[in-house]
Structures are given as C-alpha cells and as structure tokens.
N, C-alpha and C positions, 0 to 999 in steps of 0.2 A: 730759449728752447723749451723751457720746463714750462711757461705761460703757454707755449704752442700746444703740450702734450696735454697741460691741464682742460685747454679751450678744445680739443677734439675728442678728452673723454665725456664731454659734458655737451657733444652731440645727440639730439635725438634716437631712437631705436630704428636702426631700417629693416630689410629684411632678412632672412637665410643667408645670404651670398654673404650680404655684409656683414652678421654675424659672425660665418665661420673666416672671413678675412682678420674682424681684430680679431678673437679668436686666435689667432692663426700670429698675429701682430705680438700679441701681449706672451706667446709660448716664446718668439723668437727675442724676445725681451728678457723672460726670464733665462733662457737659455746662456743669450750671451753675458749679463748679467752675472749667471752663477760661475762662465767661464773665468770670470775675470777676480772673480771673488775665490773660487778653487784655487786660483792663479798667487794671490795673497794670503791664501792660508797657507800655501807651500812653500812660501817664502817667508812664515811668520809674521808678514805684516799685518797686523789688526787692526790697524787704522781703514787700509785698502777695503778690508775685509770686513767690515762694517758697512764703511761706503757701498760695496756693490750689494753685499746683502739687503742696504735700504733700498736701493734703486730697485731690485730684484722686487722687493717684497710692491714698490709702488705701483707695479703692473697689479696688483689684486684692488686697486683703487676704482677701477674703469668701472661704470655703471652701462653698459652697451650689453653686457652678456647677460642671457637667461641664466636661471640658476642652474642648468645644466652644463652651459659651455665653461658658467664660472667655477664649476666643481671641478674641473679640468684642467684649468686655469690654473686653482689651488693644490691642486695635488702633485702638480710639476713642482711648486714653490712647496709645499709642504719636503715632498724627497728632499729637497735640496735643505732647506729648512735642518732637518735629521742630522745631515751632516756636518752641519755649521754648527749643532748642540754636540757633537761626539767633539770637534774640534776643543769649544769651549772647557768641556769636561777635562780633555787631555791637557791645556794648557792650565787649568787651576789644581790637575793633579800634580802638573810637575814643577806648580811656584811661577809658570812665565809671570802670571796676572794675579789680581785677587778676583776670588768671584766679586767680591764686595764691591772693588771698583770697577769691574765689570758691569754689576749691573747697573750703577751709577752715572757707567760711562753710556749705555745704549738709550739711555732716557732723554740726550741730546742730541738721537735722529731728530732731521729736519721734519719729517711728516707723521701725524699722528699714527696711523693705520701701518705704516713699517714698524714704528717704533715701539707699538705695542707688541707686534710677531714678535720680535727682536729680545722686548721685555718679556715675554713668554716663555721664550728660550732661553735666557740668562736665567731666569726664575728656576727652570726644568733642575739646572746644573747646579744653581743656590739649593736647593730642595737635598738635591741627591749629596753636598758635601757635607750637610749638615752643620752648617756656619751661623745658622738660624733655625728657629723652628720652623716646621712645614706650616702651621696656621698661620703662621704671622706674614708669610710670603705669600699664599695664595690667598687670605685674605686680602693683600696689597695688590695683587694680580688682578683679581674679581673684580676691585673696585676702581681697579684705573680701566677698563676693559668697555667700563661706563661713556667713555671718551668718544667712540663710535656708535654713534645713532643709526648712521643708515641700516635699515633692516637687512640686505642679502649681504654686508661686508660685516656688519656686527655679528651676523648668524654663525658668517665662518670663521671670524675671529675665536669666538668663545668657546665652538665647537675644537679649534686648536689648542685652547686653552684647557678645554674639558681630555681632552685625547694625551695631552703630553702631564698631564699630572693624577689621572687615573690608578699607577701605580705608585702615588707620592702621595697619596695620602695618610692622615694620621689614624688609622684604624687600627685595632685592637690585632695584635699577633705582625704588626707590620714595624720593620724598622725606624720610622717615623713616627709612633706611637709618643707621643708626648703626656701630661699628665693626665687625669682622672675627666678631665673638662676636654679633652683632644678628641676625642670620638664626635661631641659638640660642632666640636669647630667643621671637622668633616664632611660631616651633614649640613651644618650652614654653608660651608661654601658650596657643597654640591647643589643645594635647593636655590642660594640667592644666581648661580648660573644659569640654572633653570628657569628661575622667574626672569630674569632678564631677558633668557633668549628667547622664552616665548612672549612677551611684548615684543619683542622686536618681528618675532613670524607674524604673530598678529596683526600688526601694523601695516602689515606687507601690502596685507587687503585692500586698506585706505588708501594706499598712494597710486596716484596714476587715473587715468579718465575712465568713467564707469563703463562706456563701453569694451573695454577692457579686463571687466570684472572676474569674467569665465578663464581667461587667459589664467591671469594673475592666480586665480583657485587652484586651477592645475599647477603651476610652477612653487606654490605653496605645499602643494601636497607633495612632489618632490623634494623637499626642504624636511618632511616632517618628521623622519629622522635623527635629524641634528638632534633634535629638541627630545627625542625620546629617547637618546642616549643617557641624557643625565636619570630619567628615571631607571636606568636598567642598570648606571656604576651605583645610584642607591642600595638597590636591591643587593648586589653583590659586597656594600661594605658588612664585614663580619659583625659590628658592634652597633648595627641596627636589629634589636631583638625586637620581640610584640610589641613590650613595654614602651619605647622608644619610636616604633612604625605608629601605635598606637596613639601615642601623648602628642608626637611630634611631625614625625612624614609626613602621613595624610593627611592631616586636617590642615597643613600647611600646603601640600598638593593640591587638594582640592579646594582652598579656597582659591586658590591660583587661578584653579579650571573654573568656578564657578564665574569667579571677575572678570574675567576676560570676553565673555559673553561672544563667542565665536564659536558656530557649531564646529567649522572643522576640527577646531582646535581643539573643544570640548568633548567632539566622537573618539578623536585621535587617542588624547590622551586620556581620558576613559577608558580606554580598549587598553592602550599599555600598562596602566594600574592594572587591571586585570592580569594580564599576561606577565608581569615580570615579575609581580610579588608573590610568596608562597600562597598557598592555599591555604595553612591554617590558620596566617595573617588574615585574609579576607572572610574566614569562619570567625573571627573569636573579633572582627570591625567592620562588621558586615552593616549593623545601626549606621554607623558615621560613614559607610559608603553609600549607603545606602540613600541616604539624607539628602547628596546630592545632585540625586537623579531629578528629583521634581522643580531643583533649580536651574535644569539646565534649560537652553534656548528649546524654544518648540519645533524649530526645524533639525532638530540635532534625532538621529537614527537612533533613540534609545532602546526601541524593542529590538534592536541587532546586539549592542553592548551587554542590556541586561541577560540577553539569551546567553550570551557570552558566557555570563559571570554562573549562570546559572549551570549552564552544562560543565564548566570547570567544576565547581564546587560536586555536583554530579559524578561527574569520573571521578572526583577524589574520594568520595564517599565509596563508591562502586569499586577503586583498588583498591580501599584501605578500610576494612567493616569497621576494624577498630576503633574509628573516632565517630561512629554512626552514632552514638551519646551524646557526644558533643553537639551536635545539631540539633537534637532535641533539647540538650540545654540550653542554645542560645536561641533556641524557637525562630531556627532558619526558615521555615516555613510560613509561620507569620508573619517575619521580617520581610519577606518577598512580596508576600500577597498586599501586604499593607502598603508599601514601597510603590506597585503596579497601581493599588488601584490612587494611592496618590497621584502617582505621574498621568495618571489618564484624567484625573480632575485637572489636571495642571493644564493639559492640553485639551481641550473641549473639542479643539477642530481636526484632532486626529483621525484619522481615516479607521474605517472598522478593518479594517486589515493586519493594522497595526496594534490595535485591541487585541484582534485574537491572538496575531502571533504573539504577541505576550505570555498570552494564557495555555498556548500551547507548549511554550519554555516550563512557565509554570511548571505545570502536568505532568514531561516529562522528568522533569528533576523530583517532583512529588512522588513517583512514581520510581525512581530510580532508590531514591533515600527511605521516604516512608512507603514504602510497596502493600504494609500489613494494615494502612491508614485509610480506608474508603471514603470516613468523612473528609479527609482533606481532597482526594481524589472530585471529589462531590462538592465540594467547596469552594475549587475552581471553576467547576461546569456553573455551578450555582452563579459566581463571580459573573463570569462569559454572557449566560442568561440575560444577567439584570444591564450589562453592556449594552445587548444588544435589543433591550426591551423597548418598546415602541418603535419597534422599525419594522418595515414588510420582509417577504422576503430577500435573503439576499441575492443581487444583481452581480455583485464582483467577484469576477473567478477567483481572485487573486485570494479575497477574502474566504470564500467558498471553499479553498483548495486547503486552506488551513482548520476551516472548522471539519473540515473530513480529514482533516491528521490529527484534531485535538478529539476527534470519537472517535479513531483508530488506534491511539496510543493504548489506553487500557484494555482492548482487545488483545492487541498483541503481547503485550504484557503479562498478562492473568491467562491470554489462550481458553479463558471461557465464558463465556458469552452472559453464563449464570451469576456471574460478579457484576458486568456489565449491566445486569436488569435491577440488581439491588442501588443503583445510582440512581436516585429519585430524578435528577438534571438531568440525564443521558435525553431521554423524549423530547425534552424541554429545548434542548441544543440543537436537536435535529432536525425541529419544527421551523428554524432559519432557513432550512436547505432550500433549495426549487426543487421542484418537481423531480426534472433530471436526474440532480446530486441523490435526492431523497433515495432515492433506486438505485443510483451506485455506493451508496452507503448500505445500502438494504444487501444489495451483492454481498456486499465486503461482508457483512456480518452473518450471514450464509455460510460463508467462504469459508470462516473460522470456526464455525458450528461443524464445517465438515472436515477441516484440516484437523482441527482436535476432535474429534469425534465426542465432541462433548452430548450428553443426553440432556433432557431438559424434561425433567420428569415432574411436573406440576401445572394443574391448569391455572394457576396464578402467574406463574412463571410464563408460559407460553401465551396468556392474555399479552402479558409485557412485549414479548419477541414479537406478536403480531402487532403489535402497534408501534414497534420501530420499523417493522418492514412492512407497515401499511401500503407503501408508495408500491411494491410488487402486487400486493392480495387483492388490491381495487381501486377505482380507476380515481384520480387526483383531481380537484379541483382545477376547471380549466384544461385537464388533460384532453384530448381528443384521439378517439379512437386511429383515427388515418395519420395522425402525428408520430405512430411509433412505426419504428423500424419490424419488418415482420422478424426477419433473423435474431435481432438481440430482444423481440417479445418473448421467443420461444425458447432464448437459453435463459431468462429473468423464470419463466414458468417453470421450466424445468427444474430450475434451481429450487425453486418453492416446492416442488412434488419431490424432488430429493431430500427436505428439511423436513418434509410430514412424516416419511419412514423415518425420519431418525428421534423421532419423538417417543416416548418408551418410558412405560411405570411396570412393577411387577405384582403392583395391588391393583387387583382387577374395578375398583369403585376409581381408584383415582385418574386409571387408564381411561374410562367410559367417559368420566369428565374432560377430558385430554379430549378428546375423540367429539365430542359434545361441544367445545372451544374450536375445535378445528372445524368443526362444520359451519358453525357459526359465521366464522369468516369469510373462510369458502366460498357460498354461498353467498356472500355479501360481491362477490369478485366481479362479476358483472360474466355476460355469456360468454365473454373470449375465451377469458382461463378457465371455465370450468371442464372443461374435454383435458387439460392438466393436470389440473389439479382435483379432482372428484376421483379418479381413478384409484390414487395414493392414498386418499383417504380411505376409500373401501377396502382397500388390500390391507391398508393399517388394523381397520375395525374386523374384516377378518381372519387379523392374525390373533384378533381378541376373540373370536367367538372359538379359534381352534382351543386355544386352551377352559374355553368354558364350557366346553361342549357336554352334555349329561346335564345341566342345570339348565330346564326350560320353564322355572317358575310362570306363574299368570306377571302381566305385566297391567296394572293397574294404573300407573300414577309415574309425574316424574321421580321422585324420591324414591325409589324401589331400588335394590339392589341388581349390579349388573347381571344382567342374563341373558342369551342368545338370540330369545325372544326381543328383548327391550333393543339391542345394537341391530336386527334385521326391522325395524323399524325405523329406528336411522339411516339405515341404508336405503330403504325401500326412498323416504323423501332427498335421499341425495343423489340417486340416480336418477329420480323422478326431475330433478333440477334443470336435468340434462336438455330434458325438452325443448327449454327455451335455446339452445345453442344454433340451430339442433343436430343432435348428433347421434342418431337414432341404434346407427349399429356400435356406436362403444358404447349404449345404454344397453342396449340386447348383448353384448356381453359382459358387462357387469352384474347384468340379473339372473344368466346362465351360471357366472359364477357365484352368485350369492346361497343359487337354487341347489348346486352342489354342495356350498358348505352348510345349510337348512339338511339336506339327505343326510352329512355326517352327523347331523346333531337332532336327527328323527325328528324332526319337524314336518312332518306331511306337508299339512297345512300351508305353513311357509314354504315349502321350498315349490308348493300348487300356485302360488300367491305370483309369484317372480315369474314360475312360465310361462303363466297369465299374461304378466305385464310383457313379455318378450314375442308371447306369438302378438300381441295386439301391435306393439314394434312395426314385429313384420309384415302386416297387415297391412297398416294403416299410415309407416312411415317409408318401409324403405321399398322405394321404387326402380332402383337401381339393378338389373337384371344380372350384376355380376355380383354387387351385394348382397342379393337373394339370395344367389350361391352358397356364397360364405356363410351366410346366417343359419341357410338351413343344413349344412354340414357342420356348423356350432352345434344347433340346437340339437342334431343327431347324434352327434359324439358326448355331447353331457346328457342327453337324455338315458342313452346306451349305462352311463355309470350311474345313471340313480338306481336304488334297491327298494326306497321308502315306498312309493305310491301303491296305494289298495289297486285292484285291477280294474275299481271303475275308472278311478283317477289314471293310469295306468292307460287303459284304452283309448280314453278320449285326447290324453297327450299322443299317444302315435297313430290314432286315428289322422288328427290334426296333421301331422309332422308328413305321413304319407299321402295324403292329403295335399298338403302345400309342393312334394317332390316333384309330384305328376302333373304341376301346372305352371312350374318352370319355361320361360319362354322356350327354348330350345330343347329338341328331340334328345340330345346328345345328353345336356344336365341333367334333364327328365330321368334319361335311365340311371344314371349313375347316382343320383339322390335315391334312386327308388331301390337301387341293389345295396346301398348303405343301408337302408329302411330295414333290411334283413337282420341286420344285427341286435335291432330293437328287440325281435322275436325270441334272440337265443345269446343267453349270455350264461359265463363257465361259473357263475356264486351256488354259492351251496345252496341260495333260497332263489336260485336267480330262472327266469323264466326260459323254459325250454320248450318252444311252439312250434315245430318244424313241418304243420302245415301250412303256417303264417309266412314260417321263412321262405317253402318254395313257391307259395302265393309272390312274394316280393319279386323271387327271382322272374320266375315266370312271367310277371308285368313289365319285370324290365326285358325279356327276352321281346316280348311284342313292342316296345318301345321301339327295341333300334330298329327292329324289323321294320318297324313304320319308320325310321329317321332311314335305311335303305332304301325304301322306294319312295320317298320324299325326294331323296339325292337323284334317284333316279328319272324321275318325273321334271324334276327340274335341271340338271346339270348332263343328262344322259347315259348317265353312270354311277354304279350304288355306290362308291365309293367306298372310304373304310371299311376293315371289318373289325375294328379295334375293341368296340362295343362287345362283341361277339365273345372275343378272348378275355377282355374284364370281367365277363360276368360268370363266363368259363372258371377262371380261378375264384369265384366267388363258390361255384361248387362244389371247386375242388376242399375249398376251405371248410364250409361245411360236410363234406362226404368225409372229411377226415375227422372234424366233431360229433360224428358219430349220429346223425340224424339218418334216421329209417326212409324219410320220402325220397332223399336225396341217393339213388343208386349208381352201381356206375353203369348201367343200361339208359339213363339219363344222362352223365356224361358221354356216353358214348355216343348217343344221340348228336350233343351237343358241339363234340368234335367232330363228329361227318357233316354236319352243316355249316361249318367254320372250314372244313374243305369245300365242299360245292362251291360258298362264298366264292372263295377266292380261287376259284379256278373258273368261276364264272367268267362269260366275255364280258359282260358290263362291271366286274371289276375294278380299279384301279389299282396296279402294282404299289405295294406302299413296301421296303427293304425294314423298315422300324416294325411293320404288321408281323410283316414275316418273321422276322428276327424276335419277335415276343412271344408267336404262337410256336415258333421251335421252342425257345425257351421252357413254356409251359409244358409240352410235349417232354422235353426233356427230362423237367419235375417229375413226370409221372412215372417214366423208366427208374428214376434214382430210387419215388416212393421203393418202385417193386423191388429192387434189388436190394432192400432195406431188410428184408425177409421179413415173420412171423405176424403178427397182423394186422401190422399195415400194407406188407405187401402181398399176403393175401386178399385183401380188399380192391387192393390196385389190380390183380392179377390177369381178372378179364377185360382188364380197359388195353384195347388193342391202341396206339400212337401210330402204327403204319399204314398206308395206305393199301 
C-alpha cells in the first residue's frame, strides 16, 4: 500500500480539479491521521503516537501541489504538529520520558521528511529543558535539515524549523543565552538557514520544462516569504549591534544574494535588507551595500530597490535632523552617486528610463538631506546630462514623465524658480524634452513663479527663465503652427503675459534692462503670440514710465539712463510689431494708451507721435464698420483727457477725430461720434479748453445728422422711425446747459424738446415704449433740476416739460 501511495505522488501535474481533489486527499489524510495520533496521546501511548504523527507528517511528501495548495496542506500538519510539541514538553516535565531518548528515538521514523518534522519538534522541547545548550541543538537541526533537497518540501521544512526555534535562540537578555561565543552561534544558524533556503527557492526556477518558466516565477514569488523571514528573526536578535551587522551579516548576506545570480531572488532580497534592518545600520554600511548593486544580474529592477534605499535613508534624515552629520560624514551622497553611475556602467543596455529614474531618487534624497547643497543638486542634473548625451530627443513617455519630475523636484522644493536658474544643468536637462513636454514643463514653471509669487528681478536672471520656457515665447523646431490646439495656445499665452507682470526691480536702470530682455523675446515669438504678449509688456514698461515721470532727458544712445523718453521708444517698435499680426485695433489701443501716459509726462511731442500712428491705424487698417466705432469713441475719450497739446497740435487731432465721426458708415454712429466730438471742446481743467461755439457747432451737426438718418428711415422703410437720436443729444444739452456754456440756452432746449414732441406724435412715427420711457425720463430730470431750487433751478425755471 505504501508503494501504491509512493507511485501516485509521483504522478505527473494535472489540472485545477485534480489539484484541489489531492488537496482535498492529503487534508483527509492528515486529519485522520492526527485523529489517531490525539487518540495515543490520551492514552499515553508514544509509540502509537509517533507512528501516526509520521504517517500524518508523510502527506507533506506529495509533489502534485502548487505552493499554494501545499501551504495549506502544511498548516493543517503544522496545528497539529504544535500539539504534539505541548504533549512532548508535558511528558519530559513530568519524567514520563527523557527528552534525550526522545530525541533519539524520532530519528528512527521510517521516512526522511517525517522524521525531520518530528526531529524539529523534539529539538523545540530539548531547547526549552535546557538539557543541552540551544547551539549545539540547532546546530544539529540545521544540518540534518540538509537531508531534503526537494525545493518546495525543503522550503517548508526549514521554514518550520526557522518558526519553532525563533524564540530559542541564544541571544543576549534571552534564557538561552549561553557563553560569550552564543550570540555567534545565533547568527550562524540563523544565516546558514537562510543560505540553504534560498538555494533551494533558487533552484525551484531550474526544474521542470521551460515552457513552464512563467508559471514556476509566479509560484516562486509566493514562496518568497519563507526566505525573508530569516532575514527579519536577524534583525530582531538583540546581540546583532553595527559592529557585528557590519563585520558579519551582510557581507555574509549579500554574498549570498550576489551568488545566487537570480534576479528575483536578488530584487526580493535586496528590498528586504533594506526594509528590516535599521536605518542607522544602512547609514554607517552603506560602502558595502552599496557594492553590491553593480553586481547584480542586469535584469534585476535596481532603480526600484536603490530608490527604496534612498527615500528610507530620506525619511530618516527628514525625522531625525540629528544625525544630518552623520551623512555628511560618511559622504552619503557620494556613495550614491558613485554606486548609480556604477550600476549604469554595469548595465550598458539599460533603458533611459531607468537612468533617469535613478537620478530622480538621487535628487530627491539630495534634496531632502542636503537641501542648502546646490552643487550637489547640480551634480545630479550634470550626472543625467552626460547619460543622456548623444541621444535625440526623448521619444519615451515613460522616460519623459520622469525627466519632468527630476526638473520639478527643486521647484517644489525651494518654491523659487530663482534657485532653479543658478543650476547651470537645469537648461541642459530640458533640452531632452520634445517639444510637447518642453511647454508643459515651461507651464509648470510659470505655475510656481505664480503660486509663490516669486519676483525675478534681473535681466540675467530673466535671460535664464526665457530660455527654459523658450518652447512657450517661440515657435520649436518642427513645431507647426496648425499642430496646436487653439484653447491650450491661449492658456500657454496667457500664462506668458501673466509672468511678464510679475517681473519687477525698484532701480529704474535694471527695470529698463528687464523690459529691454522682454522685448527681445517677445518679439522673437513669431505673429500668433504677439496680440498676448505685446500688451503685458507695454503695461509693464508703463508702469516704469509712471514712476519716471518728470525725467524726459534727450535720449541719444543705448547706454543712457532710463527715461520716459528712451521706454516710449521701446514701445513705439513694440506696438509697431503688431503689424505683422495684424491686429490693428489693439495696436490703436496701445498707442492711445501710450499717448496718455507721454500727456502725464508732458511729452507733446510724443504723445503727437502715437496719435499719429493710431489715426494712420484707422485709416489705413481697420475696415471693419463696427471697429470704426470703437476706435473712434477710443480715440475720443483719450483725446478728451489729454491737456499737453498746443492748439495747433490740438486742432488738427480734433479736426481729424470730427472728421473721421461724420463718415462713419451709418447715420445713427455719425451722430453719436459727432455729439461725443462736443466734449473735445469743453473740459472742467483749470487750463482746460472751454469753446462753446465748437460745442454747439457739434451739437447742431449732429441735430442735422439724425434729422437726415429720419428721413433716410422714411424714404426707405415709410416711416421715420426712432426718435432716440433726438433724446441723446437732448441730454447732451442738457449736460452742457448745466456747465455753464452761454450758447447753450434753455430757449434752445426748449426748442429742442418741442421737436422731440412733433417727432413722436407724428403719423410716420413708430411707437417705440424704450423712446418713450427715456424721453419721460429726461423730462423728469428737468422738473427735479427745478425743484432743486437756487441756481440751478433757476436756470431750469423756463424750460416748460408740459405739453
């Protein structure tokens, strides 16, 4: 029968079903097995009670289970196992047996892989009576344990081995503490478990048909566990100090890991040195872990582990400032960089992905410990650089996605962008991006210019920031214009006219410079952006001319000191720029506003120059009969606030201005530019011009305007339509009859409101309820005027409102 059971564990693998059937075979095995074994401990037989416990333990013999169903398997036999060790213990505490011939006696199971559980067990119970010492026993354990080869029965063996003597060891402060040389022994048996058990996980790989390889990786990485158990009872014995982790551990670990030449095995357990040993271990043998990295397999995920090591060591710096010494002592930061660019010589066929992310672990741990270190900051970029030198642009996101977190880290970090430009590599790093990246790294760096409101007050400095966010200011090599999105052009633009306001010096030479660097660029942009970005600049340059205002030295030469003169100069060819766009009416008002700020800084001349160039605008560029509008109620409303101009200069701008009102396509705009035009005539300054024949000149042309836009309507439509005209220019008189002009009577208004009745009591009329409702309105004004009393509403007095 036992030939039967041997010849059907040593069936081939089938599938699922059959799995969970032995599975299922080998539980009911151990079950009845341990029934029978419970059955002879309660009767004291320990003869019986041997016997079934071997039979029990032979179910873990079967090679048919994954290491999943076998962990299952195990852990049924394990419980049972536990209780069969509490039995043994009880019967050598009360004399039934000796341990001695106890353990004597279990070394004459029939079948290796029982007899060693079994021997495992007795051992547990020899350990804890203290009849021997603990090393002499686990030593004997360890090395008969050697007995099972097969990888997934050896694994779980050693691991029950590792599990039930964890608290029997001879460590320092522990019962079992034996003499001066016991902490020794400790550690050797815990390391020679370890090296055994990972030959045997290793091994796992080899056996079996290669198309099976994938399989077997997976069921191995389930397994991996076991094996990093013994490095973490390491960690945990008390009497493993620096001294000792240093001399002895690791260099005994990792030659472990290096030999074995199997990346899982070498990622796995790499990552658990990391993770289980302290932190100030891995500061003060960081050399000797470091070491080796560059010996590991080339398919083995190093830039994941080193990242590992690096953000640990990281945090521990960042909770603990105190030992921030220490790392400068052991020159952790050279130890890394040296480490990296070994391993990246070691592996020639490394993906650049894996390069960067290296250097982006780098960075930040550089950046976490040495935060006050720029050349080391600089150091790594430098590093990155020379990685990536002789290559094109980069193609791989993956790659890509990290050189845009390894130029984001010291942004975020420092929060100012002005640290960022003293990085000689920062440009150099950037100059990998494509096109694309280029500009969403140009964002990001915007972003943080305006999240920290940082200023950037040098034109050295701001040379710098436009040549990291070249990829916004002008157009990229290969880029094409109908390639971008219009919506994300105009928030990239905008973003750029939001960074030129924030540019700012409070020495007027360095400001001019600034301003002089920004044009520069600008100007370089190509015609899309500059209707963007030309604006910013001008509001920039004159927020410089308000405070220079009183200084219009001669401007001779570029080296001359800022002056008002010298920045409407600049302005004059940056709006002038526009042209090519074209973009005629935000150039006409840029020069309306230039012309204002030339008035506050008594610039005749100049601020003659600008309205120049804006009627010729109008003129010559804008065609557009609704933009006409607008331009010429611009041009009237800034003209209105200049004070500068002599009267010839003076005449010939509102010459022009009334001029241009009255040839307005439509009757309608005609008049209403032309009753605007009035105000040109008469303004409330001390020095300011008060012409109020000119003004009722205005008026009066536009009275005959609508007049003719009335029988226009009428001639054509059969009806004069509106009388809206009528009541607009009405309160235009009323506005001057209260400024106090002599031509404007109210014998003229009165006039003017019996003819605005006739209108609209006319049959060719049109009812319009808004007409009406505005000429009550004004009607109403007039009554308030009068009841205002003394004299204003003597003035009012004779203006009759009733019919």
């Amino acid at each position: 029968m036992a030939a039967a059971s041997a010849a059907v564990r040593m069936l081939p693998d089938g599938g699922a079903d059959d799995e969970e059937r032995w599975l299922a075979e080998g539980i009911a095995g151990v079950q009845q097995n341990a029934f029978y074994m419970h059955r002879a401990l309660d009767s004291n037989n320990l003869k019986d009670a041997l016997k079934y416990s071997a039979q029990m333990l032979s179910e873990l013999r079967t090679s048919r289970l994954s290491p999943h169903k076998y962990y299952e398997l195990y852990m049924r036999a394990f419980d049972e196992m536990r209780k069969l060790e509490m039995f043994f213990r009880e019967e050598t505490r009360r004399g039934s047996c000796s341990v001695v011939d106890l353990y004597e006696l279990v070394q004459h199971a029939g079948n290796v892989l029982p007899r060693l559980y079994l021997l495992c067990t007795v051992g547990s119970v020899y350990i804890k009576s203290k009849e021997a010492p603990a090393k002499d026993v686990l030593k004997d354990l360890v090395e008969m344990c050697r007995g099972i080869q097969h990888p997934l029965r050896g694994l779980f063996l050693r691991s029950y081995l590792s599990q039930i003597s964890r608290d029997k060891l001879p460590d320092i402060g522990s019962e079992y503490e034996g003499d001066a040389e016991s902490i020794n022994d400790a550690v050797e048996f815990v390391l020679q478990n370890f090296i055994e058990m990972n030959k045997l996980w290793v091994r796992m790989q080899h056996q079996g048909p290669v198309r099976e390889k994938e399989k077997r990786g997976k069921e191995r990485n389930e397994l991996r566990d076991l094996v990093g158990k013994n490095l973490h009872v390491l960690s945990q014995i008390e009497g493993v100090d620096l001294d000792m982790y240093k001399e002895t551990v690791l260099p005994r670990i990792l030659e472990q890991v290096v030999n074995c030449k199997d990346d899982l095995a070498q990622f796995y357990l790499m990552d658990c040195i990391i993770q289980v040993f302290p932190d100030e271990y891995h500061l003060q043998t960081l050399e000797t872990l470091l070491s080796a990295f560059p010996q590991l397999q080339p398919s083995v995920d190093i830039k994941t582990v080193l990242s590992q090591l690096m953000d640990r060591l990281s945090n521990y710096a960042a909770s603990s400032p105190e030992v921030l010494p220490e790392f400068l002592q052991v020159e952790a930061f050279a130890k890394f960089s040296n480490a990296i660019g070994k391993v990246i010589e070691a592996q020639p066929d490394m993906p650049v992905v894996g390069a960067v992310t290296l250097y982006v672990s780098l960075l930040t741990f550089t950046l976490r410990v040495h935060p006050d270190r720029l050349d080391y900051v600089d150091q790594v970029l430098g590093a990155c650089v020379k990685k990536l030198s002789g290559k094109a642009k980069l193609e791989d996101s993956r790659a890509t996605k990290q050189i845009v977190a390894l130029l984001s880290a010291p942004l975020e970090k420092y929060s100012n962008i002005v640290t960022a430009l003293e990085l000689s590599n920062y440009p150099r790093v950037m100059d990998y991006l494509d096109n694309a990246t280029t500009k969403v790294m140009a964002v990001v760096i915007i972003q943080s210019i305006m999240k920290n409101t940082t200023c950037i007050s040098t034109s050295d400095k701001i040379e710098a920031l436009f040549d990291l966010i070249k990829g916004l200011i002008k157009d990229m090599d290969g880029t094409q214009d109908d390639e971008l999105d219009e919506e994300d052009f105009k928030e990239e633009q905008n973003s750029v006219a939001r960074l030129i306001h924030m540019l700012h010096n409070d020495d007027h030479e360095e400001m001019l410079k600034i301003l002089c660097t920004v044009q520069k660029h600008v100007l370089l942009g190509g015609p899309k952006r500059l209707s963007f970005t030309v604006p910013s600049l001008v509001f920039s340059a004159l927020k410089l001319v308000r405070r220079l205002q009183g200084q219009d030295g001669d401007v001779t030469g570029e080296d001359v000191p800022a002056t008002p003169k010298k920045i409407f100069q600049i302005l004059h060819q940056t709006i002038e720029a526009l042209s090519c766009v074209p973009s005629p009416e935000l150039a006409l008002r840029l020069y309306l506003q230039c012309a204002e700020a030339a008035n506050d800084c008594d610039l005749e001349p100049v601020a003659y120059e600008f309205f120049t160039q804006a009627f010729i605008l109008y003129e010559e560029e804008i065609a557009d009969s609704k933009a006409q509008i607008t331009a010429i109620h611009l041009i009237i409303g800034t003209l209105q606030r200049m004070n500068i101009f002599g009267v010839e200069n003076r005449d010939t701008l509102t010459h022009k201005t009334t001029g241009y009102s009255a040839k307005l396509l439509k009757k309608p705009d005609q008049c209403r530019a032309v009753y605007a035009c009035s105000h040109l005539f008469w303004t409330d300054d001390q020095d300011g011009i008060m012409d109020g024949e000119r003004v009722l000149l205005c008026l009066k042309r536009a009275l005959r305007i609508a007049n003719a836009a009335q029988q226009m309507a009428n001639a054509t439509r059969g009806s004069s339509g509106s009388v809206t005209l009528f009541i607009e220019i009405l309160n235009k008189y009323l506005y001057f009859f209260e400024k106090g002009i002599p031509q404007i009577t109210n014998t003229v208004i009165q006039d003017l409101i019996e003819l605005i009745r006739t209108e609209m009591q006319s049959d060719n009329t049109v009812a319009d309820p808004s007409t009406e409702a505005f000429f009550s309105s004004t009607l109403r004004y007039i009554e308030f005027q009068k009841q205002k009393g003394g004299s204003i509403g003597e003035k009012y007095e004779q203006i009759k409102t009733s019919s």
